[in-house]
mmCIF file of the N, C-alpha and C atoms, coordinates in Angstrom:
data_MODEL
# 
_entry.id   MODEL 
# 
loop_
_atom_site.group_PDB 
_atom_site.id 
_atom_site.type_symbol 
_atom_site.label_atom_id 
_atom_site.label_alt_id 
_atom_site.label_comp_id 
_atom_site.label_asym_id 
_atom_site.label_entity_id 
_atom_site.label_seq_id 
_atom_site.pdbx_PDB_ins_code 
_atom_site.Cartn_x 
_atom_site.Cartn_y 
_atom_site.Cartn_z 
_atom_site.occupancy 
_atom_site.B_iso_or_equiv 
_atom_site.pdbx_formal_charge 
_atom_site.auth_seq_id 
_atom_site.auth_comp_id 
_atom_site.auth_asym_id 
_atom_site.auth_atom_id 
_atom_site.pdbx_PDB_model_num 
ATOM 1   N N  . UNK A 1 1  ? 25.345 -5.887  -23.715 1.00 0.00 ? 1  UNK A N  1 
ATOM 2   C CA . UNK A 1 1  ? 25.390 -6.940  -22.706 1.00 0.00 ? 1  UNK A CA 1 
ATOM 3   C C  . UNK A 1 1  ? 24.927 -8.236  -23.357 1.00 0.00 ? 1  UNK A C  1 
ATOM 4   N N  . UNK A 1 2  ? 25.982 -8.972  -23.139 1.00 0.00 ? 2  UNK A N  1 
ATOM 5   C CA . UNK A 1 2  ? 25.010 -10.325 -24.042 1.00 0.00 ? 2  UNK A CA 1 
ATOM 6   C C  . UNK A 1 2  ? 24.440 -11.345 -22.701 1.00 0.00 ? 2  UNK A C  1 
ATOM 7   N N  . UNK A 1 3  ? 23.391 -12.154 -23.437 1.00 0.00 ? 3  UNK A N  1 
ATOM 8   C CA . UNK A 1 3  ? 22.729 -13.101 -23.004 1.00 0.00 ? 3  UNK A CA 1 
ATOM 9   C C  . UNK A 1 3  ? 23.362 -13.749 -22.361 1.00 0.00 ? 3  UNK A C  1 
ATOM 10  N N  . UNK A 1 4  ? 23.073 -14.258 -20.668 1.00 0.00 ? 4  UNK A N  1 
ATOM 11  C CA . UNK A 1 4  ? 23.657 -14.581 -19.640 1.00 0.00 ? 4  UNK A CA 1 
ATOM 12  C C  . UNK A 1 4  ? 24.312 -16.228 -20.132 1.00 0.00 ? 4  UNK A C  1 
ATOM 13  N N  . UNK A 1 5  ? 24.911 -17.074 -20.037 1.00 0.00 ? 5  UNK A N  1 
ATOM 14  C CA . UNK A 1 5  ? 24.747 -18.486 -20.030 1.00 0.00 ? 5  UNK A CA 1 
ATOM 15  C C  . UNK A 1 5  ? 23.388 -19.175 -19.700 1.00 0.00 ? 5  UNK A C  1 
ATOM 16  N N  . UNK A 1 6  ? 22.758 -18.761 -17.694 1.00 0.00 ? 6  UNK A N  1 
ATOM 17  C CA . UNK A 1 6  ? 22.229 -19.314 -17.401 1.00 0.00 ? 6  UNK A CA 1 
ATOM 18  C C  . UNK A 1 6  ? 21.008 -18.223 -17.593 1.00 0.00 ? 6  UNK A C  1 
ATOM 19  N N  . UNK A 1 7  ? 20.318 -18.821 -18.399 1.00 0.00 ? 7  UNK A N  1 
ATOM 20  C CA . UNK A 1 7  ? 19.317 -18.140 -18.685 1.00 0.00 ? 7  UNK A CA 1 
ATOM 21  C C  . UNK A 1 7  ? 18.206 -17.786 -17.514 1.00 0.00 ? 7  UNK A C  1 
ATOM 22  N N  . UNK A 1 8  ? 17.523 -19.292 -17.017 1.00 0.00 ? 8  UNK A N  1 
ATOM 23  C CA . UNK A 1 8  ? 16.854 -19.159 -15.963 1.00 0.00 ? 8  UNK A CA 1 
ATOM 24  C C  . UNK A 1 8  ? 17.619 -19.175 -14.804 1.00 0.00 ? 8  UNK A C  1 
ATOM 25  N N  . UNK A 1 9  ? 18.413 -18.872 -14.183 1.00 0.00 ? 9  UNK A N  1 
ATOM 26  C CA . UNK A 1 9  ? 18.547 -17.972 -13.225 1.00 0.00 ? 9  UNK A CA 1 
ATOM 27  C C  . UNK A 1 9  ? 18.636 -16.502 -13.405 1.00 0.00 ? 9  UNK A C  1 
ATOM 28  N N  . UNK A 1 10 ? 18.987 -16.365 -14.155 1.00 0.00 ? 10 UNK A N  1 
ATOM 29  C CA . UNK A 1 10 ? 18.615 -14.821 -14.508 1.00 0.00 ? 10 UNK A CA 1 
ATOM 30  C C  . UNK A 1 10 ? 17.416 -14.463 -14.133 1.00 0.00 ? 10 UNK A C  1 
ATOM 31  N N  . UNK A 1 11 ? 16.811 -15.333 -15.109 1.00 0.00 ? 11 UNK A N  1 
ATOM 32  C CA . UNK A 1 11 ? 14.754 -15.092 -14.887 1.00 0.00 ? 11 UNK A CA 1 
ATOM 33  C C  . UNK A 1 11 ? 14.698 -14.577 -13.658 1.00 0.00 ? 11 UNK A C  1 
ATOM 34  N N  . UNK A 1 12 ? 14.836 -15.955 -12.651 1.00 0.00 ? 12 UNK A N  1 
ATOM 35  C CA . UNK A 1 12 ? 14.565 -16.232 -11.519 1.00 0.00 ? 12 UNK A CA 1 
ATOM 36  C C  . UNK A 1 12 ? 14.906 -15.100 -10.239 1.00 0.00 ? 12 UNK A C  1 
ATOM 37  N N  . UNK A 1 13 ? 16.274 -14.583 -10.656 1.00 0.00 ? 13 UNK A N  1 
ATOM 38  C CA . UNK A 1 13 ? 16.558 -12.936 -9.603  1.00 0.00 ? 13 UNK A CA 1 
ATOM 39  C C  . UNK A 1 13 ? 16.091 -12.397 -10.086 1.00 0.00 ? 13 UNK A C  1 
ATOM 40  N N  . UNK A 1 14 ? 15.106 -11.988 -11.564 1.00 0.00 ? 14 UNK A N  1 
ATOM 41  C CA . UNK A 1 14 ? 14.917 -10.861 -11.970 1.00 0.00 ? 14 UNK A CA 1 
ATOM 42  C C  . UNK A 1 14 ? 13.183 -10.744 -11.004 1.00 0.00 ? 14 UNK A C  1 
ATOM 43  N N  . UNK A 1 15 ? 12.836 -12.005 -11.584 1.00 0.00 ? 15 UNK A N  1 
ATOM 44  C CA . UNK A 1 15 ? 11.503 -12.521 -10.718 1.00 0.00 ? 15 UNK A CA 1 
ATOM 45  C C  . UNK A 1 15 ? 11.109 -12.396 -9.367  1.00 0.00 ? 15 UNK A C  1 
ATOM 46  N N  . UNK A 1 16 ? 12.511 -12.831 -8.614  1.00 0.00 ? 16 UNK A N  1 
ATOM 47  C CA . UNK A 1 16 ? 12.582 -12.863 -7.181  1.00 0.00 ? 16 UNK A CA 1 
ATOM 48  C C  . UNK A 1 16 ? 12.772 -11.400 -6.801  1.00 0.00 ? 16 UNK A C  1 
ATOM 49  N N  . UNK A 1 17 ? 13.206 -10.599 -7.883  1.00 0.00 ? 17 UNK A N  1 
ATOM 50  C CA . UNK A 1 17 ? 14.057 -9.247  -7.104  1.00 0.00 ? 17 UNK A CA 1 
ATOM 51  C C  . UNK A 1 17 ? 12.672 -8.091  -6.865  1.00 0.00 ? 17 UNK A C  1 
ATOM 52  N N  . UNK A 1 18 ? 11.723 -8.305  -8.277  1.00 0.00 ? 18 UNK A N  1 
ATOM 53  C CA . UNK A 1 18 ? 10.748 -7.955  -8.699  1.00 0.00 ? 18 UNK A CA 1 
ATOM 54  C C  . UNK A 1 18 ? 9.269  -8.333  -7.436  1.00 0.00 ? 18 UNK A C  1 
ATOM 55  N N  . UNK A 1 19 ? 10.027 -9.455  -7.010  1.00 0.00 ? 19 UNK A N  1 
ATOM 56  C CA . UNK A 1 19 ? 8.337  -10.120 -5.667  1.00 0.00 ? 19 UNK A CA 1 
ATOM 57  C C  . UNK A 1 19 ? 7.183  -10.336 -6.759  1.00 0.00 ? 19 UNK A C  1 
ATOM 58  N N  . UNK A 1 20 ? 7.243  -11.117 -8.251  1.00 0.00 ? 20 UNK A N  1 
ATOM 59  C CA . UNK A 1 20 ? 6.388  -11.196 -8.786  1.00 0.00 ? 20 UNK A CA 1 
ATOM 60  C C  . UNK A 1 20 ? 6.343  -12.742 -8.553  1.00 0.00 ? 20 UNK A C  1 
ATOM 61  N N  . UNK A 1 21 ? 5.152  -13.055 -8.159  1.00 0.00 ? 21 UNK A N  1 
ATOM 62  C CA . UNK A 1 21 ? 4.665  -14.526 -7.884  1.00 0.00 ? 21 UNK A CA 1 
ATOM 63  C C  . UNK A 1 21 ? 4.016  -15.166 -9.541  1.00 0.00 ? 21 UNK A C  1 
ATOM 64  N N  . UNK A 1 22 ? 5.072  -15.828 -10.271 1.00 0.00 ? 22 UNK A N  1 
ATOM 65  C CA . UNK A 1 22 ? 4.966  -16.441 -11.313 1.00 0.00 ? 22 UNK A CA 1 
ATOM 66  C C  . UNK A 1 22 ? 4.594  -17.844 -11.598 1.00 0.00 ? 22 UNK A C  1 
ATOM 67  N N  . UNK A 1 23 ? 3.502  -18.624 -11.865 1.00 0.00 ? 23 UNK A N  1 
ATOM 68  C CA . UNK A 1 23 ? 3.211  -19.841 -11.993 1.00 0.00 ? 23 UNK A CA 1 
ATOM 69  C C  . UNK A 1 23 ? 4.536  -20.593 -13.106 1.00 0.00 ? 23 UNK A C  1 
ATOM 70  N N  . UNK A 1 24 ? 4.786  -21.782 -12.906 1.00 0.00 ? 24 UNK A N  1 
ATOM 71  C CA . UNK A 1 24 ? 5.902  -22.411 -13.590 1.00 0.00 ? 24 UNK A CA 1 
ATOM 72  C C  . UNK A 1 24 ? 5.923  -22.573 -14.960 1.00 0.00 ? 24 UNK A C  1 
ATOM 73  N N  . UNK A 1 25 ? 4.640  -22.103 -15.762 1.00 0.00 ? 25 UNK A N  1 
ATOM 74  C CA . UNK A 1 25 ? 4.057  -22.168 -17.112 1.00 0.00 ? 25 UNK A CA 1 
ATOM 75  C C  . UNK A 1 25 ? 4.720  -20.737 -17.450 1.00 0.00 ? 25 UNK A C  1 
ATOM 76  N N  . UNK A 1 26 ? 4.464  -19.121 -16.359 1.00 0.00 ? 26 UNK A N  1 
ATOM 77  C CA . UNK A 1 26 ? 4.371  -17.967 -16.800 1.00 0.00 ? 26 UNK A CA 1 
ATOM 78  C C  . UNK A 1 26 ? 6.236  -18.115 -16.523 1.00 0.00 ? 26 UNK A C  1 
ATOM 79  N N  . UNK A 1 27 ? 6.769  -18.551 -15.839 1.00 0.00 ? 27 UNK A N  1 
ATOM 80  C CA . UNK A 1 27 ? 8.270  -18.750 -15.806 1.00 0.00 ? 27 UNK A CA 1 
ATOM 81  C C  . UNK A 1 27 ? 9.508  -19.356 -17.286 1.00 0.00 ? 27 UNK A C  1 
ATOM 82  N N  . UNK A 1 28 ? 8.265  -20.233 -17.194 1.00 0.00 ? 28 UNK A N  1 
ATOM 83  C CA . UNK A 1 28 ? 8.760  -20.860 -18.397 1.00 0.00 ? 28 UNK A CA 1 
ATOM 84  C C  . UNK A 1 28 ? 8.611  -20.074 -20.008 1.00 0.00 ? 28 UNK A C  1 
ATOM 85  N N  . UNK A 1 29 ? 7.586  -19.318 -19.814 1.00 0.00 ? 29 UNK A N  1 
ATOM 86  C CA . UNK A 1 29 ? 7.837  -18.464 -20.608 1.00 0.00 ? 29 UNK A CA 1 
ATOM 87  C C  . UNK A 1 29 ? 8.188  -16.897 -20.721 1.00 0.00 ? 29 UNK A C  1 
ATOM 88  N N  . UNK A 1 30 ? 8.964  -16.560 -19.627 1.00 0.00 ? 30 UNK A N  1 
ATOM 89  C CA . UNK A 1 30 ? 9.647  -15.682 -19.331 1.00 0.00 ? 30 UNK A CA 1 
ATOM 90  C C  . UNK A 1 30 ? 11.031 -15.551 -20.159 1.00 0.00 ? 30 UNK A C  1 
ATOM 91  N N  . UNK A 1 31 ? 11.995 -17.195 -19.382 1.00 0.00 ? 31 UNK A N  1 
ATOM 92  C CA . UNK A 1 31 ? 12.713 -17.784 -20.005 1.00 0.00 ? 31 UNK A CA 1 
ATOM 93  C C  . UNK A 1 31 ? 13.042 -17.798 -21.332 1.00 0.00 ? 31 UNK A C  1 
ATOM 94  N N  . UNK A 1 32 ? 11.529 -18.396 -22.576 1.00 0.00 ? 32 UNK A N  1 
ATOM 95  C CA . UNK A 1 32 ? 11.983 -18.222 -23.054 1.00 0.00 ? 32 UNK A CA 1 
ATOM 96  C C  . UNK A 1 32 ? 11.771 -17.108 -24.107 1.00 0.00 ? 32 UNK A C  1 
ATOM 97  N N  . UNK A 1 33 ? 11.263 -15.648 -23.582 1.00 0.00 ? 33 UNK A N  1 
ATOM 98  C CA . UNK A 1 33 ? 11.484 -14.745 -24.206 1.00 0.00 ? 33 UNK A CA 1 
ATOM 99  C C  . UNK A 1 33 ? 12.646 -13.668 -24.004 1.00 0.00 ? 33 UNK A C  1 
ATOM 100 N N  . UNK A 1 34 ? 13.155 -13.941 -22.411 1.00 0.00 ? 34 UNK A N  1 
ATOM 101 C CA . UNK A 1 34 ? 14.424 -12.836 -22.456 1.00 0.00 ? 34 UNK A CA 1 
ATOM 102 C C  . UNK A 1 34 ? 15.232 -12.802 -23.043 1.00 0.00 ? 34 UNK A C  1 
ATOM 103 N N  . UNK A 1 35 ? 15.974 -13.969 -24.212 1.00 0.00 ? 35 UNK A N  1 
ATOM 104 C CA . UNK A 1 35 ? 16.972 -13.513 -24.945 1.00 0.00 ? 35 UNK A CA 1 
ATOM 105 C C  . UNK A 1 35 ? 16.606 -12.331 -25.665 1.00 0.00 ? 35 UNK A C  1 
ATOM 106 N N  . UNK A 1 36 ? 15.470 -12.376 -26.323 1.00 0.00 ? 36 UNK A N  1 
ATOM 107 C CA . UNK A 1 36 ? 14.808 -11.681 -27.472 1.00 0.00 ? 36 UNK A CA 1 
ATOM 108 C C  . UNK A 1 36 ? 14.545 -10.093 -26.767 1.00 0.00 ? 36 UNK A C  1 
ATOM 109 N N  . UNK A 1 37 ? 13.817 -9.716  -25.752 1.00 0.00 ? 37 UNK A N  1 
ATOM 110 C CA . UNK A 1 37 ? 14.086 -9.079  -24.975 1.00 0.00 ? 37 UNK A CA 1 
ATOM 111 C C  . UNK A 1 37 ? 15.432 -8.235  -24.689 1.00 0.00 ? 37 UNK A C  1 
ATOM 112 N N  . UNK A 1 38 ? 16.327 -9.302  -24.193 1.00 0.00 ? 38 UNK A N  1 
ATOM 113 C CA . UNK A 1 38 ? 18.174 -8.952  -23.664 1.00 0.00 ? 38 UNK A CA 1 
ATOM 114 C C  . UNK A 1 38 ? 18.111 -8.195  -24.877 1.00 0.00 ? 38 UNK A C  1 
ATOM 115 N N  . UNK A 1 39 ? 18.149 -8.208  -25.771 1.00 0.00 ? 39 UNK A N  1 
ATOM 116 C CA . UNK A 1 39 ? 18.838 -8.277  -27.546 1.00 0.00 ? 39 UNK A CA 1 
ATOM 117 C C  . UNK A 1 39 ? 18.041 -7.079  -27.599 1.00 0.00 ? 39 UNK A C  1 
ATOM 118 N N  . UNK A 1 40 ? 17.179 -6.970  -27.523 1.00 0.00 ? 40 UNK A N  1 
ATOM 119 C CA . UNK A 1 40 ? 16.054 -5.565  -28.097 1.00 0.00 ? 40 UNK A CA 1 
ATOM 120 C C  . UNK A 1 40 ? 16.669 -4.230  -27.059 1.00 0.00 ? 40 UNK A C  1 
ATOM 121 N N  . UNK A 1 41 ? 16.999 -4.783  -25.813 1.00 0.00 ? 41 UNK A N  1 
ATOM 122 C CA . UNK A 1 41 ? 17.059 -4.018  -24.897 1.00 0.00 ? 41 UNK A CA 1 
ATOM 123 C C  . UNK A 1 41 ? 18.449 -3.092  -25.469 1.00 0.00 ? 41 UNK A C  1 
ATOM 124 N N  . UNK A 1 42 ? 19.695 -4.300  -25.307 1.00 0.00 ? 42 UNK A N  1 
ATOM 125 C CA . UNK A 1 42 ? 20.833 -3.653  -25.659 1.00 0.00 ? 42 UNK A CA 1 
ATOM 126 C C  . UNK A 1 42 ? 21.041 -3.334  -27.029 1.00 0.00 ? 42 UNK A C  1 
ATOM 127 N N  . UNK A 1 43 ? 19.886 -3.074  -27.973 1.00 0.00 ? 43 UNK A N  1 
ATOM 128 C CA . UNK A 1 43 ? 19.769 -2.647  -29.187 1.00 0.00 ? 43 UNK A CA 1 
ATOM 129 C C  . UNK A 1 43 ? 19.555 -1.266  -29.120 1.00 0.00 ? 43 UNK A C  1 
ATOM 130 N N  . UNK A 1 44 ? 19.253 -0.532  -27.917 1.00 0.00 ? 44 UNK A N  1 
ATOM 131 C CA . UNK A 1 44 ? 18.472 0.839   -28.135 1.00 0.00 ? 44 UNK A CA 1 
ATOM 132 C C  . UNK A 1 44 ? 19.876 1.704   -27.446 1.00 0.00 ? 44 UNK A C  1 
ATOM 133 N N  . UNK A 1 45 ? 21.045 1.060   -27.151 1.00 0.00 ? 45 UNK A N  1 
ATOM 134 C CA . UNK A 1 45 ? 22.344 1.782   -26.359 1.00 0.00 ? 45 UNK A CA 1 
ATOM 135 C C  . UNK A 1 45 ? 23.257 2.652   -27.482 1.00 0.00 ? 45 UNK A C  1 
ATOM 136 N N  . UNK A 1 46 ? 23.083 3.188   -27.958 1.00 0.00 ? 46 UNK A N  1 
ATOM 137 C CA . UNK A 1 46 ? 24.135 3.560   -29.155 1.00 0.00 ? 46 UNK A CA 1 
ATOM 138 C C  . UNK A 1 46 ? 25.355 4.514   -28.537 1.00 0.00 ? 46 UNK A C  1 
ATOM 139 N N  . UNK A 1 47 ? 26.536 3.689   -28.617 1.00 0.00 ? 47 UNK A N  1 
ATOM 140 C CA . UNK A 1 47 ? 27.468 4.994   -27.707 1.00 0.00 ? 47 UNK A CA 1 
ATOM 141 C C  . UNK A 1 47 ? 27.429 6.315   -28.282 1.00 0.00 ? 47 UNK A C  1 
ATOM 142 N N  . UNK A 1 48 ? 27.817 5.754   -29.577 1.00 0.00 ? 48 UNK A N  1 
ATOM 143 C CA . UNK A 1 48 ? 28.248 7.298   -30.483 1.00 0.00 ? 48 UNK A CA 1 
ATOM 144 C C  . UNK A 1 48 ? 27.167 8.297   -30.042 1.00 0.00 ? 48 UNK A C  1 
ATOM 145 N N  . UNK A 1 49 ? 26.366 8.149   -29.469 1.00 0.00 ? 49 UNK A N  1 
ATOM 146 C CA . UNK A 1 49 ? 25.030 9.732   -29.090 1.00 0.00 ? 49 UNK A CA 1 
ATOM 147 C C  . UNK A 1 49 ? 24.825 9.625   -27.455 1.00 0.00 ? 49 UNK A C  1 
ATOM 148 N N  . UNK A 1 50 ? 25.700 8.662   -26.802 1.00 0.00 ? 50 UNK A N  1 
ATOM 149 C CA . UNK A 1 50 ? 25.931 8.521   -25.320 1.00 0.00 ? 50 UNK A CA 1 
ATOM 150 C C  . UNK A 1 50 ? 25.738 10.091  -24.851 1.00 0.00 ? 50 UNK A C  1 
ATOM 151 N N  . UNK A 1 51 ? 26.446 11.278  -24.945 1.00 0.00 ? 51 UNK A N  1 
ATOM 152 C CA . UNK A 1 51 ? 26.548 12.632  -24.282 1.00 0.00 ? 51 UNK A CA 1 
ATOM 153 C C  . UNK A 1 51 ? 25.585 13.688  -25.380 1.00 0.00 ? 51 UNK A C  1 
ATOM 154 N N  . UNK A 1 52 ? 25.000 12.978  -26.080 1.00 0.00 ? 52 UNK A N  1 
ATOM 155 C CA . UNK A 1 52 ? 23.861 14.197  -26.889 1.00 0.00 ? 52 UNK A CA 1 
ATOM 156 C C  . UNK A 1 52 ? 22.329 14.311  -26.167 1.00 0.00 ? 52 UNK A C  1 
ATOM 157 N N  . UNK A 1 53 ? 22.198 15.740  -26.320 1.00 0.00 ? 53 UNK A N  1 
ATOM 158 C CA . UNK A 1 53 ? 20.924 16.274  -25.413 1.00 0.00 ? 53 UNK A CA 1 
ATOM 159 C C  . UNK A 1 53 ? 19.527 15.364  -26.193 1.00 0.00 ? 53 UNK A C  1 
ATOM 160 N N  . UNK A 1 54 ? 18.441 14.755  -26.117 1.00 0.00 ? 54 UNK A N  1 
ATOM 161 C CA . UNK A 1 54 ? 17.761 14.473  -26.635 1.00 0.00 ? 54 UNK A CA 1 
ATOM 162 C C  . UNK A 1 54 ? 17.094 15.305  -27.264 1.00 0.00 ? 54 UNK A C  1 
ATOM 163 N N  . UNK A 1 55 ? 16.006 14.639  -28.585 1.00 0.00 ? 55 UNK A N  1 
ATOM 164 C CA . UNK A 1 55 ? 15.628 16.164  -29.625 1.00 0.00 ? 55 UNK A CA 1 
ATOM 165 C C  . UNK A 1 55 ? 14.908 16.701  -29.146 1.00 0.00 ? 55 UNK A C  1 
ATOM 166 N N  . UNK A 1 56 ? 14.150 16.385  -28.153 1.00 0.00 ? 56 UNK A N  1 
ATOM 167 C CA . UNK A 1 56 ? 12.955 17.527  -27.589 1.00 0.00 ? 56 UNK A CA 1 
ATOM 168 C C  . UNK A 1 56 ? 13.584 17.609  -26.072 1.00 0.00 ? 56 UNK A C  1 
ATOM 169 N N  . UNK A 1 57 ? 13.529 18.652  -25.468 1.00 0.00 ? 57 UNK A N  1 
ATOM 170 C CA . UNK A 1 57 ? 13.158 18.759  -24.458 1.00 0.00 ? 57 UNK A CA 1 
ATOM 171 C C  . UNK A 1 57 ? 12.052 19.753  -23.258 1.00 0.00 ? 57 UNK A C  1 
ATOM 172 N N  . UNK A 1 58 ? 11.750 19.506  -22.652 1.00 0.00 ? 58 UNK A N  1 
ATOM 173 C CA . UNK A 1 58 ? 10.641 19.792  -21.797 1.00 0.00 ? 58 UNK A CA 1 
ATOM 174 C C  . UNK A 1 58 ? 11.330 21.066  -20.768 1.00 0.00 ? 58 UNK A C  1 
ATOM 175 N N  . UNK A 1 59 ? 10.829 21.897  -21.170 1.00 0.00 ? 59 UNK A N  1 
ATOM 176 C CA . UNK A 1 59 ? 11.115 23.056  -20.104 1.00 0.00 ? 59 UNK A CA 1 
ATOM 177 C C  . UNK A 1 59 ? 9.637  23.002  -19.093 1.00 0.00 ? 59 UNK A C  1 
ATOM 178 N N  . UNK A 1 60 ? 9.497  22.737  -17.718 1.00 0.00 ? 60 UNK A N  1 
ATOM 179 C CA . UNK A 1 60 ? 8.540  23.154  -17.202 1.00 0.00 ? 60 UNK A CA 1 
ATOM 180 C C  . UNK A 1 60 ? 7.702  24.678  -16.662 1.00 0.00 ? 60 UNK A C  1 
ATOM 181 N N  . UNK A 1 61 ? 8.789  25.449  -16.868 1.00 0.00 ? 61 UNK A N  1 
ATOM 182 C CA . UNK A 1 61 ? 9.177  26.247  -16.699 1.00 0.00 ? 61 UNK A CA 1 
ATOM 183 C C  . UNK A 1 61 ? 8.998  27.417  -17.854 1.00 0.00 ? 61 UNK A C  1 
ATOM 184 N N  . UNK A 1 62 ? 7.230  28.772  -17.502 1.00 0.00 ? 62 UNK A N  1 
ATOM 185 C CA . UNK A 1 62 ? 6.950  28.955  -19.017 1.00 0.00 ? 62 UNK A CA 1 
ATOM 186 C C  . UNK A 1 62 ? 7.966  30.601  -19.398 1.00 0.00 ? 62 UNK A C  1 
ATOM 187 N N  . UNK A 1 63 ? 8.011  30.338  -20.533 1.00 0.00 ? 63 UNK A N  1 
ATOM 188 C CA . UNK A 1 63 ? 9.102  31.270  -21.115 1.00 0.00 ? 63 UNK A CA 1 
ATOM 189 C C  . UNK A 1 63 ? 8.445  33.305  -20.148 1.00 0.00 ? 63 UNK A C  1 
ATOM 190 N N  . UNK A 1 64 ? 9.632  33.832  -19.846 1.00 0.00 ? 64 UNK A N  1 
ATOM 191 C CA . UNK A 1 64 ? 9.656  35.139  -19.610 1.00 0.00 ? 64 UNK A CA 1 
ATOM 192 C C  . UNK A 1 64 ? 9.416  35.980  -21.071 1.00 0.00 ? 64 UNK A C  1 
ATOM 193 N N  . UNK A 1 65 ? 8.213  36.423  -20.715 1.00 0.00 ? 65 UNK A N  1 
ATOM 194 C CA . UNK A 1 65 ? 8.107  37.950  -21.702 1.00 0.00 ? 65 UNK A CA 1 
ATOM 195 C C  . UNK A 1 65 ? 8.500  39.090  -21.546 1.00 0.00 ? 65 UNK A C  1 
ATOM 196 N N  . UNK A 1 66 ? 9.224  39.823  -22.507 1.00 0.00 ? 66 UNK A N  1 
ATOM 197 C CA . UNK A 1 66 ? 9.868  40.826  -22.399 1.00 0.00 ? 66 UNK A CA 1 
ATOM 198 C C  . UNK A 1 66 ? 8.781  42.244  -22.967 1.00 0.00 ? 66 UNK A C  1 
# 
């Protein structure tokens, strides 16, 4: 997903959607860290392993003894 055009409106629904009451200093630097953010985020999507089981998984459930 790339970086919106409008940067701060983005902020601003993400802010508004969130009900986090942000002073115009903590906004302003919201702004300007979400590219860096956006970028990190859609860095961790790799299709090629889209349908692979992850390497560990968690059985809650404790093994039957025979």
């Amino acid at each position: 997903m790339p970086v919106p055009e409008n940067v701060e409106a983005t902020v601003r629904a993400l802010v508004d959607a969130a009900g986090l009451p942000v002073s115009d200093e903590e906004f302003q630097s919201f702004v300007a860290m979400y590219p860096a953010l956006r970028e990190a985020a859609d860095g961790l999507y790799i299709e090629e392993v889209r349908y692979e089981e992850p390497a560990l998984i968690f059985t809650p459930v404790a093994p039957v003894k025979e």
